[in-house]
FIKOLZA-1660 file (N, C-alpha, C; in steps of 0.1 Angstrom, whole numbers, plus 5000, padded with zeros to 4 digits):
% residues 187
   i   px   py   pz ch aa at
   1 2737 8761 0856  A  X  N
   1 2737 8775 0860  A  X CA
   1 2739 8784 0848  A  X  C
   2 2745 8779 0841  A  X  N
   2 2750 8786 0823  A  X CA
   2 2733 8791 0820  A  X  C
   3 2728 8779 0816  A  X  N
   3 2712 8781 0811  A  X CA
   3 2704 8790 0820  A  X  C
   4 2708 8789 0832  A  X  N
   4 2696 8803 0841  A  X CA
   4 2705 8815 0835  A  X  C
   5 2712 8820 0840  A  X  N
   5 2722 8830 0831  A  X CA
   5 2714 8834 0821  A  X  C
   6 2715 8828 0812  A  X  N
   6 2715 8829 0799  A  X CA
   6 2697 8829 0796  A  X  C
   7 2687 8826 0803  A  X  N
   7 2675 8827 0804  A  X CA
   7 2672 8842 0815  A  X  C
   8 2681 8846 0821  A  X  N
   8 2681 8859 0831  A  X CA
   8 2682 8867 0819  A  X  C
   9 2697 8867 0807  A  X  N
   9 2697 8876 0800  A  X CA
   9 2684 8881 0793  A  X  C
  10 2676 8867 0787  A  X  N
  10 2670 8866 0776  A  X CA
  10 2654 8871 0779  A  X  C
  11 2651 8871 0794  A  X  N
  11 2639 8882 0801  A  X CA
  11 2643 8895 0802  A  X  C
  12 2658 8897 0807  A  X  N
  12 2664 8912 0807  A  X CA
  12 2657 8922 0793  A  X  C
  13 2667 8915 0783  A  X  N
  13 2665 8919 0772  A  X CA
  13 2653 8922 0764  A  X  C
  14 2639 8909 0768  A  X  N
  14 2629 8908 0763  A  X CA
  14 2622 8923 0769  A  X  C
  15 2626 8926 0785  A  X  N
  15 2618 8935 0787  A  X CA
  15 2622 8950 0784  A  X  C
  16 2638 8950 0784  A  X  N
  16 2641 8957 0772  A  X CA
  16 2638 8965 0765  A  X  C
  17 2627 8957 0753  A  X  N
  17 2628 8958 0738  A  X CA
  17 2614 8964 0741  A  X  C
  18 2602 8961 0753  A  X  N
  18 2595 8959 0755  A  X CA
  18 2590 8976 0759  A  X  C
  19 2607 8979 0771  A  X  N
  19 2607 8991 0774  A  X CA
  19 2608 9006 0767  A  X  C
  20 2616 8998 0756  A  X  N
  20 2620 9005 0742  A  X CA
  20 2609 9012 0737  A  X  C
  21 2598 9000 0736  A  X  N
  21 2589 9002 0724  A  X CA
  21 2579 9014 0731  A  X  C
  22 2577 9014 0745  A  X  N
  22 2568 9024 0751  A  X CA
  22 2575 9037 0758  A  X  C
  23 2590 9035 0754  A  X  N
  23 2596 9048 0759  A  X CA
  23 2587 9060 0752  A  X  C
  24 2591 9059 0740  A  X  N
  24 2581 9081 0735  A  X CA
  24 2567 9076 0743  A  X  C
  25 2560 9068 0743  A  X  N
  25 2548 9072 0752  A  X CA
  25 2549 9069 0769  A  X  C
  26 2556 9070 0772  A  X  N
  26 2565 9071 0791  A  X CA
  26 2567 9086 0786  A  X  C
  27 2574 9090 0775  A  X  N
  27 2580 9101 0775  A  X CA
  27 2571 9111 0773  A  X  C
  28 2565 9114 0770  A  X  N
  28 2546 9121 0765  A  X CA
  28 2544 9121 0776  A  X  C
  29 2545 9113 0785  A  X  N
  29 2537 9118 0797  A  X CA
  29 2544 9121 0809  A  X  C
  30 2556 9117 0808  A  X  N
  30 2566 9117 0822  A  X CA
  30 2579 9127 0819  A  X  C
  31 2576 9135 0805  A  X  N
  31 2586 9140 0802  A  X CA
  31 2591 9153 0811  A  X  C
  32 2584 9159 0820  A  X  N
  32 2588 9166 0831  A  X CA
  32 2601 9162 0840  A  X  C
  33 2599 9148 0840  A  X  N
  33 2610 9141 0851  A  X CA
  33 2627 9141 0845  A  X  C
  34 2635 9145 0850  A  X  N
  34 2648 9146 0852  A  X CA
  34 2652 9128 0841  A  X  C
  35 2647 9121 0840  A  X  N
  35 2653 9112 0830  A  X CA
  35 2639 9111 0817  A  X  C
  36 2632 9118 0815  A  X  N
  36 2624 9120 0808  A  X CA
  36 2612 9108 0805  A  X  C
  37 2611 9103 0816  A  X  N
  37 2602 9089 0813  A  X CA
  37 2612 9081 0808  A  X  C
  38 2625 9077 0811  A  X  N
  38 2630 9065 0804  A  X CA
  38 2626 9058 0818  A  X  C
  39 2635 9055 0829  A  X  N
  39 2629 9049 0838  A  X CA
  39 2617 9043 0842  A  X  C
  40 2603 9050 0838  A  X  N
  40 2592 9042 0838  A  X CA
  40 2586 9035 0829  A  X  C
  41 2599 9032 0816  A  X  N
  41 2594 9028 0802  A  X CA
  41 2587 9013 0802  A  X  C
  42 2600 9006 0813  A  X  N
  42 2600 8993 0813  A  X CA
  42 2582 8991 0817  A  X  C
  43 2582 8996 0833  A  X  N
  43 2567 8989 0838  A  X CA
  43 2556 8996 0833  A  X  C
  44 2554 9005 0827  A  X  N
  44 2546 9013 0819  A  X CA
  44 2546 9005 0800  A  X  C
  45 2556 8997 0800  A  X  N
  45 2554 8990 0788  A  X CA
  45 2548 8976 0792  A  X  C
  46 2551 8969 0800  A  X  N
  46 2544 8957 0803  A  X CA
  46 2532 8956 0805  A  X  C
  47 2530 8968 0816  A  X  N
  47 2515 8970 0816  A  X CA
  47 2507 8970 0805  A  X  C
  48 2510 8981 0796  A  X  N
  48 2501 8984 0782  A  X CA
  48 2500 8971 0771  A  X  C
  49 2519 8966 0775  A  X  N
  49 2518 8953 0767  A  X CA
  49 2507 8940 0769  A  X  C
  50 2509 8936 0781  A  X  N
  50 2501 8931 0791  A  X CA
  50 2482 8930 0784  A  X  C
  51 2480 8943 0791  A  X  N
  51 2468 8943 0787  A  X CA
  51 2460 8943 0774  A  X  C
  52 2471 8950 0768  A  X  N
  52 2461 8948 0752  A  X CA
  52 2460 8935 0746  A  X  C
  53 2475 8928 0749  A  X  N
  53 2476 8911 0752  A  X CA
  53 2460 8899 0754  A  X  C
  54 2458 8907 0771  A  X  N
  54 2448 8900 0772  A  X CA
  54 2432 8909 0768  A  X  C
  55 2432 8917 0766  A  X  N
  55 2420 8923 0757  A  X CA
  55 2419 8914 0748  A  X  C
  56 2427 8918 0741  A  X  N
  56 2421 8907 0728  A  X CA
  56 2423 8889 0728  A  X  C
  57 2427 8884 0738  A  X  N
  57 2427 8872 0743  A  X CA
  57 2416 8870 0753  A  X  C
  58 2411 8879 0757  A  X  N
  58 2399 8878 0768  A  X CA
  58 2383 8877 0752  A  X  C
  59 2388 8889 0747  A  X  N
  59 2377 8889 0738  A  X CA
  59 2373 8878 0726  A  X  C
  60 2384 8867 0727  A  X  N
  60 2382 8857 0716  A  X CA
  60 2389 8865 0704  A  X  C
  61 2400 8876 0698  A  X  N
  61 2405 8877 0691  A  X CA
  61 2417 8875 0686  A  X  C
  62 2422 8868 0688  A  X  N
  62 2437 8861 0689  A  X CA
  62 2436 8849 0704  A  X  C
  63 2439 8839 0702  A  X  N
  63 2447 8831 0714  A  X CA
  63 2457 8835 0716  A  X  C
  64 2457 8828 0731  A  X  N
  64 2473 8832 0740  A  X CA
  64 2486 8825 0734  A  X  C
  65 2492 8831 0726  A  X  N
  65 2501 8820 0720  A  X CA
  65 2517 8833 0718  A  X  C
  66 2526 8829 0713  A  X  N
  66 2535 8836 0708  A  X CA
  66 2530 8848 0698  A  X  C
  67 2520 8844 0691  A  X  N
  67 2516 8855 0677  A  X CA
  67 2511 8863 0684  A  X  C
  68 2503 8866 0692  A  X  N
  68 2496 8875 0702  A  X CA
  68 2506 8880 0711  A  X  C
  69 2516 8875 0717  A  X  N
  69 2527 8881 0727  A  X CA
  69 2532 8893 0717  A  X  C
  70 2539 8892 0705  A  X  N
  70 2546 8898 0699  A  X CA
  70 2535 8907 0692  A  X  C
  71 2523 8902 0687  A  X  N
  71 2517 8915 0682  A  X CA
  71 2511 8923 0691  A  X  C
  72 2511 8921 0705  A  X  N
  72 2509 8929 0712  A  X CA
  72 2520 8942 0715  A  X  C
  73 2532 8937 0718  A  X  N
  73 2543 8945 0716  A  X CA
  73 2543 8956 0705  A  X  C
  74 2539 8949 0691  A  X  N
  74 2540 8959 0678  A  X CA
  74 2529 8968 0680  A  X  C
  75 2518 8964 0683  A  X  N
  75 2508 8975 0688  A  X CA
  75 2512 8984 0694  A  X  C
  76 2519 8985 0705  A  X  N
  76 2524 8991 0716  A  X CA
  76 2533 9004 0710  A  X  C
  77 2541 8996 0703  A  X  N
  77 2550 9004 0699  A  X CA
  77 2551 9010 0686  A  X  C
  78 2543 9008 0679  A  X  N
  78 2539 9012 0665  A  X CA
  78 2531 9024 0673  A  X  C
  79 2520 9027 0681  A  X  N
  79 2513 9036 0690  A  X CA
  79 2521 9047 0696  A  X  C
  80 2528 9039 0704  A  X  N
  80 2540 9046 0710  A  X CA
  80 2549 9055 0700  A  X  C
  81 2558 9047 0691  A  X  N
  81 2558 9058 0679  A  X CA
  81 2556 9070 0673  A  X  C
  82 2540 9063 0669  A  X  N
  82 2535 9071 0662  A  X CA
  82 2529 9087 0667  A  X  C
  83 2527 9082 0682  A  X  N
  83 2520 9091 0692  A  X CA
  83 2536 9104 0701  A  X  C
  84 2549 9100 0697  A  X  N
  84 2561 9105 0699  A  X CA
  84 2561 9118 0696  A  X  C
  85 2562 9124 0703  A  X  N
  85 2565 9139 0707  A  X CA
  85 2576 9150 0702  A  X  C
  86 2589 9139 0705  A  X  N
  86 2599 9145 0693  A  X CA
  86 2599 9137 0680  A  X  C
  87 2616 9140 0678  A  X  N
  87 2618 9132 0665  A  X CA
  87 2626 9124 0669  A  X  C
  88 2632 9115 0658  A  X  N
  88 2640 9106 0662  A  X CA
  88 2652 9111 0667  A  X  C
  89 2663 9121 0659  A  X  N
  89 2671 9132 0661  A  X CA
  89 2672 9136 0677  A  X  C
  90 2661 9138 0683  A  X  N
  90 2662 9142 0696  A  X CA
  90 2659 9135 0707  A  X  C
  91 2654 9118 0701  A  X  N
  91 2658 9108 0711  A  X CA
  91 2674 9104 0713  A  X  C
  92 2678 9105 0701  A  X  N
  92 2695 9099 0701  A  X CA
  92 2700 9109 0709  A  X  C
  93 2697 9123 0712  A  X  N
  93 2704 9135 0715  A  X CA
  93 2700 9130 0726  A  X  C
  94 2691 9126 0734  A  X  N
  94 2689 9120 0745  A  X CA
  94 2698 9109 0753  A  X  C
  95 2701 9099 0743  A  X  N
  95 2709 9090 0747  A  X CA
  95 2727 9097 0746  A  X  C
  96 2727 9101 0740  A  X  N
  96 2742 9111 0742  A  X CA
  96 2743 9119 0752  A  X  C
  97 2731 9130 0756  A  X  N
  97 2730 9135 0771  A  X CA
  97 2731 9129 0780  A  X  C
  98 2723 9117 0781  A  X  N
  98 2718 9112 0797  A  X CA
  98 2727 9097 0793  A  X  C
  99 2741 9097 0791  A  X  N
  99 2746 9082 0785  A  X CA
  99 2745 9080 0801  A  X  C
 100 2747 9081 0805  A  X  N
 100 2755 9076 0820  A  X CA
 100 2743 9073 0829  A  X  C
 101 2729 9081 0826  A  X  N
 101 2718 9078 0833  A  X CA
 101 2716 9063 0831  A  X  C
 102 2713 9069 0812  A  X  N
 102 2710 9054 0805  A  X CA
 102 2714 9040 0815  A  X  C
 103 2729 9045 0814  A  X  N
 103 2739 9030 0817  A  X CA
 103 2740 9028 0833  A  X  C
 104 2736 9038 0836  A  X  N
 104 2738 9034 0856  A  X CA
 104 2719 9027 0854  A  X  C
 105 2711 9034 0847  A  X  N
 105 2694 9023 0850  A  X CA
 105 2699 9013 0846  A  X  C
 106 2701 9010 0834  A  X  N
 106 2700 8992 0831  A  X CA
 106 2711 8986 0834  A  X  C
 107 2721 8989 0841  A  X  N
 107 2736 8977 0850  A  X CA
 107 2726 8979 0861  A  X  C
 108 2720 8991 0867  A  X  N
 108 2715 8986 0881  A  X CA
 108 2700 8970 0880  A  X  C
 109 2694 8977 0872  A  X  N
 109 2680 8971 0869  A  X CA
 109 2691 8952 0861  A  X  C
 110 2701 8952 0857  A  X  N
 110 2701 8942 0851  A  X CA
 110 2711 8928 0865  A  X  C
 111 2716 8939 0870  A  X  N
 111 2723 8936 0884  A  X CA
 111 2718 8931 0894  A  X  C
 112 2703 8937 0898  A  X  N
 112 2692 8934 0910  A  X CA
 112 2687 8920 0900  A  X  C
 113 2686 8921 0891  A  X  N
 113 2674 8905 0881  A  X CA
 113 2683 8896 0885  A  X  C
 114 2697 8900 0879  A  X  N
 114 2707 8889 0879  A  X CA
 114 2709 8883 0897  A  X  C
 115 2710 8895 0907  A  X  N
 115 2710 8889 0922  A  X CA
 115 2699 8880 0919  A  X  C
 116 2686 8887 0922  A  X  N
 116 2671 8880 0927  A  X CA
 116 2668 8863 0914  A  X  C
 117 2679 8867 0907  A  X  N
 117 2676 8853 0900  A  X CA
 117 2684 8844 0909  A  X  C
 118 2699 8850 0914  A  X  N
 118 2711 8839 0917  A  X CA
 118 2701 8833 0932  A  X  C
 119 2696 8843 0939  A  X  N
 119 2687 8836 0949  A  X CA
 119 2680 8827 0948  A  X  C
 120 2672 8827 0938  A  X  N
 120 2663 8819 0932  A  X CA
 120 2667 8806 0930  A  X  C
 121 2681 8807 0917  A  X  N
 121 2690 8799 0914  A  X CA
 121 2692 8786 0928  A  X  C
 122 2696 8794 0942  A  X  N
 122 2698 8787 0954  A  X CA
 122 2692 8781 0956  A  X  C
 123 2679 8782 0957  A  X  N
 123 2665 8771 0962  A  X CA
 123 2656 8774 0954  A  X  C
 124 2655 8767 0942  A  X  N
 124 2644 8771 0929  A  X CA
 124 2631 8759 0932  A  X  C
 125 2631 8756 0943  A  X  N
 125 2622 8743 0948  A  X CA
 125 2608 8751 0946  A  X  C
 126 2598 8744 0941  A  X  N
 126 2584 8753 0941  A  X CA
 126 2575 8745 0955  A  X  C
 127 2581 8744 0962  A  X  N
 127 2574 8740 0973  A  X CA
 127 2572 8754 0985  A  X  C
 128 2566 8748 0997  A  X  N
 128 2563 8757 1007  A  X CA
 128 2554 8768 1005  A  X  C
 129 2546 8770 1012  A  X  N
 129 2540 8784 1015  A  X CA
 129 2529 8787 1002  A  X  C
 130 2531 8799 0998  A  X  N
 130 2518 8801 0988  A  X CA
 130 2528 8798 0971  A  X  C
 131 2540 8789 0969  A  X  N
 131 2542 8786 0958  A  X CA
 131 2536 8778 0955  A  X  C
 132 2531 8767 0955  A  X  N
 132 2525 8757 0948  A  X CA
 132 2511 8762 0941  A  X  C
 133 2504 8771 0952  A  X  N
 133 2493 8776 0942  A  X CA
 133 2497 8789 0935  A  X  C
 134 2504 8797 0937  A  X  N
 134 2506 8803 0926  A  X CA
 134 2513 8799 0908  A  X  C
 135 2522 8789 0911  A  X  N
 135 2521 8782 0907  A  X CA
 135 2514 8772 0893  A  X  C
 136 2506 8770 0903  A  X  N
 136 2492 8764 0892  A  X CA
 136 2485 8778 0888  A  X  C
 137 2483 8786 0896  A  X  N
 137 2480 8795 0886  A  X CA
 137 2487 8798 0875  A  X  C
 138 2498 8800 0875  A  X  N
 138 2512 8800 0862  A  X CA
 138 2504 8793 0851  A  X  C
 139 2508 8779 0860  A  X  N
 139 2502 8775 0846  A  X CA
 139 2497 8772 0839  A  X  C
 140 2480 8776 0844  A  X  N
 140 2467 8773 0841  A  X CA
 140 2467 8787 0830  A  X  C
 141 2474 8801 0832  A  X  N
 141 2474 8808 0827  A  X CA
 141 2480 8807 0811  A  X  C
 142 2493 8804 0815  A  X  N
 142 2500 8796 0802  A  X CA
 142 2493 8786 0793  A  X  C
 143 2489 8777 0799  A  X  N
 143 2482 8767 0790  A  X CA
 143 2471 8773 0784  A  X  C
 144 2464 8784 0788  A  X  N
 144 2449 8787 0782  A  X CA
 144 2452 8792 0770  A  X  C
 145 2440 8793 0765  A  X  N
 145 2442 8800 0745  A  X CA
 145 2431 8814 0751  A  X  C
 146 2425 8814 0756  A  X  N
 146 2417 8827 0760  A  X CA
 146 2420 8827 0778  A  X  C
 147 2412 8842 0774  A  X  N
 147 2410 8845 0794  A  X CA
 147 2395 8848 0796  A  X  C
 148 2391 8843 0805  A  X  N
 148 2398 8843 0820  A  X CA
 148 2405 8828 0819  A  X  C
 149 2420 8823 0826  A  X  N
 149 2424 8813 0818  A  X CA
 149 2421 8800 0830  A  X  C
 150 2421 8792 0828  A  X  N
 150 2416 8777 0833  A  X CA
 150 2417 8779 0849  A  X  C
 151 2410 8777 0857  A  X  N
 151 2417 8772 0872  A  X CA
 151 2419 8760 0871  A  X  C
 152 2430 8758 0880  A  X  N
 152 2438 8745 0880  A  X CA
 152 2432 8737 0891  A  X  C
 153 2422 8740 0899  A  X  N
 153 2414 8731 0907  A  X CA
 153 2401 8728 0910  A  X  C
 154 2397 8735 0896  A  X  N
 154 2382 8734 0896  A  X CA
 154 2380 8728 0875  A  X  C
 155 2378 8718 0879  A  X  N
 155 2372 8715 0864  A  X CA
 155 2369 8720 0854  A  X  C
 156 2368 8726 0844  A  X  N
 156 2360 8736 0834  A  X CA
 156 2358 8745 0841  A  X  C
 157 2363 8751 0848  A  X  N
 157 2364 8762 0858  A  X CA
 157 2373 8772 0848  A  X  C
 158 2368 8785 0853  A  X  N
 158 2383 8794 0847  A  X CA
 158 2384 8804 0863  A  X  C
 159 2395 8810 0863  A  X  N
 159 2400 8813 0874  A  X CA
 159 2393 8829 0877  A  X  C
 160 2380 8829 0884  A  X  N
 160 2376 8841 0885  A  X CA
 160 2376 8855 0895  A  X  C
 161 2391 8854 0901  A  X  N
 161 2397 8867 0906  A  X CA
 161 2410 8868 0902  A  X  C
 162 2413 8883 0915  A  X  N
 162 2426 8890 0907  A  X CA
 162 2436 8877 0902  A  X  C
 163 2444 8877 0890  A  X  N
 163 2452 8872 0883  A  X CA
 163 2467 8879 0879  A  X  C
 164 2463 8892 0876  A  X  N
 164 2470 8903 0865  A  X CA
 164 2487 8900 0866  A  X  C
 165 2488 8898 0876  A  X  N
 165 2501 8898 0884  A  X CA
 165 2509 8887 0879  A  X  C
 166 2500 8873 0877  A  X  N
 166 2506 8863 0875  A  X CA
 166 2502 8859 0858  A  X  C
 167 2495 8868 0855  A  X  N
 167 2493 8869 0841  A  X CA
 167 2506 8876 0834  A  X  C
 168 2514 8889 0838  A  X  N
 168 2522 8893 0837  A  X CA
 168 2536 8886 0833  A  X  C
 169 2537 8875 0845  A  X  N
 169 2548 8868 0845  A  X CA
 169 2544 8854 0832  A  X  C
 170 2530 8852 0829  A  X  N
 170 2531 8846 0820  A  X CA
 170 2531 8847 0807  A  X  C
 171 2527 8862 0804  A  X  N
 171 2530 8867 0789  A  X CA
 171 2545 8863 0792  A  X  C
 172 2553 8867 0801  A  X  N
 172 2568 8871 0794  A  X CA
 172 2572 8854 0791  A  X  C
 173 2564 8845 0803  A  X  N
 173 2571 8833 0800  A  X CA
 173 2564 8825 0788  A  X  C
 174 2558 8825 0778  A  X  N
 174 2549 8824 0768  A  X CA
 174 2558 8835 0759  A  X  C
 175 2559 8846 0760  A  X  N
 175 2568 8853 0751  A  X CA
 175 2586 8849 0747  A  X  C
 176 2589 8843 0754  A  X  N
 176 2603 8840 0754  A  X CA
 176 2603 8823 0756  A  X  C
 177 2594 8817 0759  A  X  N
 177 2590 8804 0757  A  X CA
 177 2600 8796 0763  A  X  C
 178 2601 8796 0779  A  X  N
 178 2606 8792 0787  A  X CA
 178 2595 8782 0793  A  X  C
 179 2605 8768 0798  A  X  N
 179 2593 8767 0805  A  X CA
 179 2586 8769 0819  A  X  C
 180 2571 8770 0822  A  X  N
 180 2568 8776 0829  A  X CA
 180 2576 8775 0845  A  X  C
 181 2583 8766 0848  A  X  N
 181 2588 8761 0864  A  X CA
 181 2601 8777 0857  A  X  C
 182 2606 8774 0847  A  X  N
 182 2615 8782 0851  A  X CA
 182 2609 8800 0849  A  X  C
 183 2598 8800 0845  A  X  N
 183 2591 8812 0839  A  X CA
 183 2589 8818 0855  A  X  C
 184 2584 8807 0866  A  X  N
 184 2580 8809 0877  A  X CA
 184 2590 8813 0882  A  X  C
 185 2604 8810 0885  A  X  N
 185 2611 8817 0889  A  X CA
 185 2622 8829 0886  A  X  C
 186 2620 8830 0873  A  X  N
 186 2619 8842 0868  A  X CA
 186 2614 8854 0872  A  X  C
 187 2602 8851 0875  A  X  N
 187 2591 8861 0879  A  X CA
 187 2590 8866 0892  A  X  C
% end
């Protein structure tokens, strides 16, 4: 139980860093909203993460590996940065204003992972219902070096519909290099 824990923190965190990196660009565009685009940093960073991920993994310019999880992030946020609206000065004045926003989003957001994991934790069986082929999707995704990534029941097949979703869950588990059964329940 220690190691799920401790693999809950280590996706917390990862998406985090992830949320971090695309906050000034959440904030560029959401900055009307009463928390300034922090709140939609996280899924607004995955996504952009995500995709430029498989851009250049779709197009044969990097494989799907660690070096491409993380330089996809640096892209993101080197962009994000660069493309920042204030200064730095008036991000921190941010986190001094809105501490308590700050700290009531990530204990809630890290509180709901930590439940929906301890669920998980209860019956982490990958049986029943539509787990087993999602599943193989996982980890036909994971194992590929390009996209579109392998299907898992067709021979030299690659998997030719929607994916994104479970693509998602496999950057992070390929980013933090979990293995995939537990990436799957992570996700």
């Amino acid at each position: 139980m220690t190691e799920g824990i401790l693999l809950v923190l280590l996706w917390w965190f990862t998406i985090g860093i992830i949320g971090f990196c695309a906050w000034p660009l959440s904030h560029r565009f959401f900055r009307s909203f009463h928390d300034e685009g922090f709140l939609l940093s996280k899924g607004l960073g995955l996504v952009l993460v995500g995709f430029i991920n498989w851009i250049l993994c779709s197009l044969h310019i990097l494989s799907f590996s660690l070096f491409s999880t993380i330089a996809s992030i640096m892209i993101v946020g080197l962009a994000s940065w660069f493309l920042k609206t204030r200064s730095w000065s008036e991000f921190l004045s941010f986190f001094k204003r809105q501490r308590k926003l700050v700290i009531a989003v990530e204990l809630s957001f890290l509180l709901a992972f930590i439940a929906f994991a301890l669920i998980r934790m209860a019956n982490p069986d990958i049986a029943q219902t539509e787990k087993m082929p999602d599943f193989a999707f996982l980890t036909g995704i994971v194992t590929s070096d390009h996209f579109p990534p392998r299907d898992p029941w067709f021979a030299n097949g690659t998997i030719n519909y929607f994916y994104y979703g479970h693509y998602i869950i496999g950057f992070l588990t390929k980013l933090t290099r979990v293995p995939t059964e537990y990436g799957y329940n992570l996700g």
